[in-house]
C-alpha positions as CSV (number, residue, x, y, z in Angstrom):
1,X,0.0,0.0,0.0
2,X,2.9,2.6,-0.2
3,X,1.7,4.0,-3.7
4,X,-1.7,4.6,-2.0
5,X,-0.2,6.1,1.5
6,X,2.4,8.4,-0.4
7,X,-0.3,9.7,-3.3
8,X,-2.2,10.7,0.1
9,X,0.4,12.2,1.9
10,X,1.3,14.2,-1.2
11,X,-2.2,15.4,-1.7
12,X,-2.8,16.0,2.2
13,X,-2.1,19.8,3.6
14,X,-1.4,18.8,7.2
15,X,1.5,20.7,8.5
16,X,4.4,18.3,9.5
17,X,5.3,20.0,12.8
18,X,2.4,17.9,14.4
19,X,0.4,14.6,14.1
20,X,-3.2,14.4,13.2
21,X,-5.8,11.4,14.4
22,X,-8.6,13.2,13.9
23,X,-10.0,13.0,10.8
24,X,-13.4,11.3,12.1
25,X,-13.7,14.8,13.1
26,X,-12.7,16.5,10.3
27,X,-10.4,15.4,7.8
28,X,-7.8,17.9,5.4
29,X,-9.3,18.7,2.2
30,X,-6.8,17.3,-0.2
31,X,-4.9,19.6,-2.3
32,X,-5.9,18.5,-5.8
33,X,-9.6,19.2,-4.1
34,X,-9.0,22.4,-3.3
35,X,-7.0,23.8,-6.4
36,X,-10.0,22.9,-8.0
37,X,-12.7,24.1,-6.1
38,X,-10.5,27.1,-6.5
39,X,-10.6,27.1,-10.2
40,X,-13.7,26.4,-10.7
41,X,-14.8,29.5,-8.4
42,X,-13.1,31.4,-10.7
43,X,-14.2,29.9,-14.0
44,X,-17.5,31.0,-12.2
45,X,-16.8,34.6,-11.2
46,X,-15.0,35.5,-14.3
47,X,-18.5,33.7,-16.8
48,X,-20.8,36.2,-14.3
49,X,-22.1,34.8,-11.4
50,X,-25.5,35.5,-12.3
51,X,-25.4,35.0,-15.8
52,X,-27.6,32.5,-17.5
53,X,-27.5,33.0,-21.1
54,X,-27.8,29.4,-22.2
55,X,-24.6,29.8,-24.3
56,X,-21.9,32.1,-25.3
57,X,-19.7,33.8,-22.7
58,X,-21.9,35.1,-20.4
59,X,-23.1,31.7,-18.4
60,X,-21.1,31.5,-15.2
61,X,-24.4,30.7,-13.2
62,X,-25.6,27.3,-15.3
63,X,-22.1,26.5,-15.8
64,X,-21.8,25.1,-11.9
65,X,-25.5,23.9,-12.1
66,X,-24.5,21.7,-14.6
67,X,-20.9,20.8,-12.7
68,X,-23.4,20.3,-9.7
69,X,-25.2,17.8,-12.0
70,X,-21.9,15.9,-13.0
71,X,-21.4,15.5,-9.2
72,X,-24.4,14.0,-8.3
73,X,-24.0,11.3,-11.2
74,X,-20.2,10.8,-10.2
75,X,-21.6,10.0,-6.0
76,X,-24.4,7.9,-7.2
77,X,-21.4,5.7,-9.9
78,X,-19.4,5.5,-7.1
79,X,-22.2,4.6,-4.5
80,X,-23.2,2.2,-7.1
81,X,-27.1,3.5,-7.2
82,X,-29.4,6.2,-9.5
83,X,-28.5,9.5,-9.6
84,X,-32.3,10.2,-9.5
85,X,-32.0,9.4,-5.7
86,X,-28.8,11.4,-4.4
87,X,-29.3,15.0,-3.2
88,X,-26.1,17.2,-2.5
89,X,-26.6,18.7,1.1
90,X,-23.9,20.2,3.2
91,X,-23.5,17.8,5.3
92,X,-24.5,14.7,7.2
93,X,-26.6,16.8,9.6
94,X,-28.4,18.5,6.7
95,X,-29.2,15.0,5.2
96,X,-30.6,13.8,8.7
97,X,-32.9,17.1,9.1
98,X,-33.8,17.0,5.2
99,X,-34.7,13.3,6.0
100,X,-36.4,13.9,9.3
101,X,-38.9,16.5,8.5
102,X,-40.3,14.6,5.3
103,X,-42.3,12.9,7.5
104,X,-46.0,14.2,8.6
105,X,-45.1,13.4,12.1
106,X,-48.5,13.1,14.7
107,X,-48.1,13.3,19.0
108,X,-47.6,9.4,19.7
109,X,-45.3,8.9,16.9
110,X,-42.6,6.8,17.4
111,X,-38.8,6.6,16.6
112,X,-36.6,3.7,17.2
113,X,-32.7,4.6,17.6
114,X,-29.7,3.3,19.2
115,X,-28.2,5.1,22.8
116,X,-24.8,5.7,20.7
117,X,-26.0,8.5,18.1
118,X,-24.2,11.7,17.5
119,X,-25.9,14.9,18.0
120,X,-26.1,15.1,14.4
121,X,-29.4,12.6,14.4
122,X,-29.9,13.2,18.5
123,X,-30.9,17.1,18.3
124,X,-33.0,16.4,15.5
125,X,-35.1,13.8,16.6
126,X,-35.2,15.5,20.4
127,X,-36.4,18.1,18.3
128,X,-39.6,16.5,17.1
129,X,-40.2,15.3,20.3
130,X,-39.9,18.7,21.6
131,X,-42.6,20.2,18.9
132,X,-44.5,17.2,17.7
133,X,-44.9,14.8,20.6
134,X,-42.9,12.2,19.0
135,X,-41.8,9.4,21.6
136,X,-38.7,7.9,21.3
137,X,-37.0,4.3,21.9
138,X,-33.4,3.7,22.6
139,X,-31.8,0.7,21.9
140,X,-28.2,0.2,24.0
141,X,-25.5,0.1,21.5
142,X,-22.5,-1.4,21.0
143,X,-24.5,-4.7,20.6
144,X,-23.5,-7.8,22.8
145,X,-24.0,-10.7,20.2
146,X,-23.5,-8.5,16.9
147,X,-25.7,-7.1,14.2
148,X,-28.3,-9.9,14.4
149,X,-28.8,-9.4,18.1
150,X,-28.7,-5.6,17.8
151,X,-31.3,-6.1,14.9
152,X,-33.1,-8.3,17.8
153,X,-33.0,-5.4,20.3
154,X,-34.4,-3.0,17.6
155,X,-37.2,-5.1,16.2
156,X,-38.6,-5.7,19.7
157,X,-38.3,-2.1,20.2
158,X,-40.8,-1.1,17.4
159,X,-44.2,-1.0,18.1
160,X,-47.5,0.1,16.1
161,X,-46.9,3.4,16.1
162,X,-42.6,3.4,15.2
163,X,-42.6,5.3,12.0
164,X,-38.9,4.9,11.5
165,X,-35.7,3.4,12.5
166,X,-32.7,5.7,12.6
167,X,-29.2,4.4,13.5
168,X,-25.2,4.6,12.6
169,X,-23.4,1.7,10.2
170,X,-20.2,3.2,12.1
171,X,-20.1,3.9,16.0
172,X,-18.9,8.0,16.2
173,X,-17.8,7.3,20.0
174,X,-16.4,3.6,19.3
175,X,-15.9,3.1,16.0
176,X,-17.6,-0.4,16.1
177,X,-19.1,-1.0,12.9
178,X,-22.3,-2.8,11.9
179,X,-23.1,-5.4,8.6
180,X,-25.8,-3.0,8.0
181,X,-27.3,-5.7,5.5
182,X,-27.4,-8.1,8.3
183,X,-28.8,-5.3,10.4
184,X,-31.9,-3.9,8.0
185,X,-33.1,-7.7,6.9
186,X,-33.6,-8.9,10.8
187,X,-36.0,-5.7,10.9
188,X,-40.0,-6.3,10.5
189,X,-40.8,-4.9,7.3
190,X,-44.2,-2.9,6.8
191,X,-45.8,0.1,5.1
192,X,-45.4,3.3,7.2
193,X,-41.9,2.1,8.8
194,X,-38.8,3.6,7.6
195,X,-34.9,3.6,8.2
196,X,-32.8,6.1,8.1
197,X,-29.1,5.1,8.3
198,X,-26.1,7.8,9.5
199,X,-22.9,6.9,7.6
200,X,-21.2,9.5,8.6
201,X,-17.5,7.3,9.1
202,X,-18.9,4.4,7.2
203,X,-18.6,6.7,3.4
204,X,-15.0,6.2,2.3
205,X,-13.9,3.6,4.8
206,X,-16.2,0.9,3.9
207,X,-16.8,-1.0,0.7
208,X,-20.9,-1.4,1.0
209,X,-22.8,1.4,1.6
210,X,-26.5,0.7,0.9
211,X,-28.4,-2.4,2.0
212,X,-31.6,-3.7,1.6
213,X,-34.8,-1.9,3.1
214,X,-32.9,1.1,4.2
215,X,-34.6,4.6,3.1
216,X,-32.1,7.4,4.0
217,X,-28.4,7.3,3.9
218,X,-26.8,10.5,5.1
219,X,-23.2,11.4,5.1
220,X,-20.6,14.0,4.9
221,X,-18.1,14.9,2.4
222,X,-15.3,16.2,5.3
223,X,-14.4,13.2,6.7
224,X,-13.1,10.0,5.1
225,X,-13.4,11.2,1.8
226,X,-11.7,14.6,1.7
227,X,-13.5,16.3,0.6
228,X,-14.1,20.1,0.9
229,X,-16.2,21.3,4.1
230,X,-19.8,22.3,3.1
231,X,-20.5,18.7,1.3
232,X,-22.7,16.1,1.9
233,X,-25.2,13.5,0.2
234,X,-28.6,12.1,1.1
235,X,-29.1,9.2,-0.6
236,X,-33.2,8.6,-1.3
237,X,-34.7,5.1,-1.8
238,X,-37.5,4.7,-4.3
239,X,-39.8,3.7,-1.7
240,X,-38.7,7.0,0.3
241,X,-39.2,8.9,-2.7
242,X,-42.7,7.8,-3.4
243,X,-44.1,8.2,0.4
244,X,-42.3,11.6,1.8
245,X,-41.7,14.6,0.8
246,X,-40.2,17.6,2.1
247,X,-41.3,20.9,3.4
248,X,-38.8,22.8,2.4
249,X,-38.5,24.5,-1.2
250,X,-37.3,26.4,-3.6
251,X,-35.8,27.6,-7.0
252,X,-35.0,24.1,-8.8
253,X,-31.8,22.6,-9.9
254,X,-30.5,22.4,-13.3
255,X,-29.5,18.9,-15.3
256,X,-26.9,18.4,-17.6
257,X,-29.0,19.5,-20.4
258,X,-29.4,23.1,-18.6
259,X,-33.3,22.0,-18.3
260,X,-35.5,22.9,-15.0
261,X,-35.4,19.4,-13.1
262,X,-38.9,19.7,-11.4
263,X,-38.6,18.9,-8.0
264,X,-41.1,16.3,-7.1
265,X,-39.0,14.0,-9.6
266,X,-36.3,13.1,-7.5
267,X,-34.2,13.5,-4.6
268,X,-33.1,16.3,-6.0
269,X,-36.4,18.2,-4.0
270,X,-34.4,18.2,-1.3
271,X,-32.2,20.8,-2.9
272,X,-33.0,24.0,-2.8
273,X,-31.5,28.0,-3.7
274,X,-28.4,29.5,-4.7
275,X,-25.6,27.5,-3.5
276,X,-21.7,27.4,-3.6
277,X,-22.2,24.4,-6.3
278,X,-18.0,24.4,-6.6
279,X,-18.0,22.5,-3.3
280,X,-19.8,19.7,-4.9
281,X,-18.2,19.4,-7.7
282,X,-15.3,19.2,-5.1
283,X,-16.4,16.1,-3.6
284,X,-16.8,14.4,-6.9
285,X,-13.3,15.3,-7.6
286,X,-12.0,13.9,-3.9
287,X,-13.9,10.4,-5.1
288,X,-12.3,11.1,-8.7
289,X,-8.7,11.3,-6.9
290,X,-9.7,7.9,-4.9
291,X,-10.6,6.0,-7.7
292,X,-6.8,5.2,-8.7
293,X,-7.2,2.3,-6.0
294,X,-9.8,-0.3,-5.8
295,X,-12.4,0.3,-2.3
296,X,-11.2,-2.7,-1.1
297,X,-7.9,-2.1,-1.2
298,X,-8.3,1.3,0.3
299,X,-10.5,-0.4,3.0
300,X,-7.5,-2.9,3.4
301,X,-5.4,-0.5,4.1
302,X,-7.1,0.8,6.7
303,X,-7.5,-2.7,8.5
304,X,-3.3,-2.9,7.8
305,X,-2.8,0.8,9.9
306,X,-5.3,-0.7,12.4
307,X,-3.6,-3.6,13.4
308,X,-0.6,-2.1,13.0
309,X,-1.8,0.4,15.8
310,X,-3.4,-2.4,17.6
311,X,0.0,-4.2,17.9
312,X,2.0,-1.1,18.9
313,X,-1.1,-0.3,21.7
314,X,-0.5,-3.9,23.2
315,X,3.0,-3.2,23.2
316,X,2.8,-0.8,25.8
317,X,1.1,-3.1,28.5
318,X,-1.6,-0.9,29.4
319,X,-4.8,-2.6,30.7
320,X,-7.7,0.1,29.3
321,X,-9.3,-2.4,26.2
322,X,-9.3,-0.6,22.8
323,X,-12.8,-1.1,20.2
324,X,-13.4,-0.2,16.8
325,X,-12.9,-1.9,13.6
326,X,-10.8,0.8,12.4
327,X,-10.0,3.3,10.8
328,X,-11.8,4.8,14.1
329,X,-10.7,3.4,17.3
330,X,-11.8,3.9,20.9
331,X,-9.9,3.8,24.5
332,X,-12.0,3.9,27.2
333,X,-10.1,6.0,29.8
334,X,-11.7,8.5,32.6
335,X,-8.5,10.6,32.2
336,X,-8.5,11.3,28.3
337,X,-7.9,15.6,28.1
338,X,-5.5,14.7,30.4
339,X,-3.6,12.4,28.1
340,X,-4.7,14.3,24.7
341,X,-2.5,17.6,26.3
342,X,-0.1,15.1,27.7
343,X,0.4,13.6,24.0
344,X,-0.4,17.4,22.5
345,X,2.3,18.8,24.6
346,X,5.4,16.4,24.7
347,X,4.8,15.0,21.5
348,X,2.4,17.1,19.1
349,X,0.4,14.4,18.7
350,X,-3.5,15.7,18.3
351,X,-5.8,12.9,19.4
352,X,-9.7,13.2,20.0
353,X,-10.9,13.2,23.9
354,X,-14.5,13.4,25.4
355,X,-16.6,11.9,28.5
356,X,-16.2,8.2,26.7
357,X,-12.3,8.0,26.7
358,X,-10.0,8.8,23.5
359,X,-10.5,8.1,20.0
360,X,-8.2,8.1,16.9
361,X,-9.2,8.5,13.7
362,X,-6.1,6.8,11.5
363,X,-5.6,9.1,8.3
364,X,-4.5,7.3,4.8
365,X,-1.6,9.2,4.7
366,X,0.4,6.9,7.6
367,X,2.4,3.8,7.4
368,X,1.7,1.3,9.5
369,X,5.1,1.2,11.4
370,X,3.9,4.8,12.1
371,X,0.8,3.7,13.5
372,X,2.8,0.7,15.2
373,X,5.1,3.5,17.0
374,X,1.8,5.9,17.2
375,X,0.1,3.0,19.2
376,X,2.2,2.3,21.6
377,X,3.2,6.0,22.4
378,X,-0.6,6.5,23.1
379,X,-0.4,3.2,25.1
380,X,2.0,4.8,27.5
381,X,0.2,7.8,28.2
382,X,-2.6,5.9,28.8
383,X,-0.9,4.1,31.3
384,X,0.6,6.9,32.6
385,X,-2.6,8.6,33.3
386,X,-4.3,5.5,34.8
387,X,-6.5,5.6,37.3
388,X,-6.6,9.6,37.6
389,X,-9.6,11.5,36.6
390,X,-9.5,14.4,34.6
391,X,-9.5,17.7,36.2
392,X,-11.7,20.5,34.7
């Protein structure tokens, strides 16, 4: 995998004065990406922003609808699905919200979800609960038993009234990830019940996106696939298509062929308004730059720099267990700002900490004796810190 780690380390603008693990968070925007977003913007300015001619000089404005248009058939190829059912958002949370308030929600509906969702699908949701009298059930997550007894847990958590199922293929906090396909088919399948899917660290670091029976899939273009901030996708089944629809409006997008695309057609309803359309023909061109390698051997990679980390992390001897398939990984430790400035300070190292321990988000652009070394170093300051609790 060196071709693949050094054509991302070229591309990646991280300073080298420092160590980044937290690309879950947000990832760098790779260079390629950004000269041309930066182009483009141009291209853009320079035709007249507002000018829509049809032709000729003067056509800056339909010249990024239709770029817009090439990215939402260059996701959907890559995703493997109809470009009829991606919309371009501006980020995970915007696909969650879009996706959320299709629904006609009544007091006494009901949403199923797991207890380990980021606030991106939590604030929404508490939302309707707040303003429609939605009810919610929480299923604990990670599962004990795997996907089929998590799918267990969920399917006896839906009652008559659960209107939809909302959940992460990729733990935020953990990093344990699901088989969403075993997942979705051990859930009852009926008219009126949905599932709505977060893939927020699941896009770009896992081979299979979409499964059976799910509805929404929502995720971001500033993580694993590096692309610029601002970019998102909300993929749309046809069943989803046909039985919601959005409350939110506005002047439609253009296709291809610089004609009107009328917004009850597609997913594309969700998209609404003037837009920085340069952005998502950015995150076409970050999947454009990944394309050189095979998914599965970028996904191999990953599981090479997680092992490697692994190993170097059981090198060190401390005790505190380490989850996630990678490339996100969790250490539960009650003292993790205390070993995030330990490792910022001595060794420049930036590492994610919360209330749940540590997690490290491990970039393309390392080797794995890197992550070996990077493992164990973390591994000692764990240890170090053990047993103390953080002091605020």
């Amino acid at each position: 995998m060196e071709e693949l780690t050094q054509a991302f380390k070229a591309q990646s603008p991280l300073g080298s004065d420092f160590t980044y693990l937290n690309a879950g968070t947000l990832a760098p925007t790779l260079n390629v990406v950004q000269e041309f977003v930066s182009g483009l913007y141009r291209h853009w300015q320079a035709r007249g922003p507002g000018a829509a001619m049809g032709g000729g000089e003067a056509n800056g404005y339909f010249d990024l609808m239709v770029w817009n248009d090439r990215a939402r058939h260059r996701i959907a190829e890559w995703m493997g699905t109809d470009p009829q059912s991606i919309a371009l958002t501006g980020n995970a949370t915007d696909g969650a919200n879009l996706a959320l308030t299709s629904f006609r929600w009544q007091p006494g509906d009901r949403i199923c979800l797991s207890s380990d969702e980021h606030e991106a699908l939590r604030y929404p949701i508490q939302r309707l609960i707040e303003q429609y009298g939605v009810e919610a059930d929480v299923v604990p997550f990670p599962p004990e038993g795997g996907e089929a007894a998590f799918a267990e847990q969920l399917a006896r958590h839906i009652k008559p009234r659960t209107r939809l199922v909302a959940f992460s293929s990729v733990s935020h906090k953990s990093g344990v990830a699901l088989n969403l396909q075993a997942v979705t088919t051990g859930l009852p399948q009926r008219d009126g019940l949905w599932v709505l899917v977060d893939g927020a660290h699941a896009a770009g670091t896992q081979v299979q996106l979409l499964a059976p029976h799910v509805d929404f899939y929502c995720y971001p273009g500033h993580k694993w696939l590096f692309g610029p901030v601002g970019t998102g996708v909300l993929w749309v089944s046809r069943r989803a298509l046909a039985g919601t629809d959005t409350i939110l409006s506005g002047a439609p997008v253009i296709n291809q062929a610089r004609e009107r695309m009328e917004r009850r057609d597609g997913a594309w309803r969700f998209e609404y308004g003037t837009r920085d359309w340069t952005k998502a023909a950015g995150l076409a061109k970050a999947i454009e730059f990944r394309s050189q390698w095979s998914e599965d051997a970028i996904v191999a990679h990953y599981r090479d720099l997680t092992e490697a980390f692994r190993a170097g992390y059981a090198r060190s001897g401390v005790s505190a267990p380490m989850q996630g398939t990678g490339p996100v990984v969790s250490i539960a430790t009650p003292a993790a700002q205390a070993v995030c400035r330990d490792l910022w300070e001595t060794h420049r190292v930036y590492i994610k900490g919360g209330d749940a321990g540590l997690r490290a988000s491990l970039g393309p652009w390392f080797q794995t004796g890197e992550l070996f070394d990077l493992g164990e170093l973390v591994g000692r300051a764990v240890a170090k810190h053990s047993g103390k609790e953080d002091v605020v």
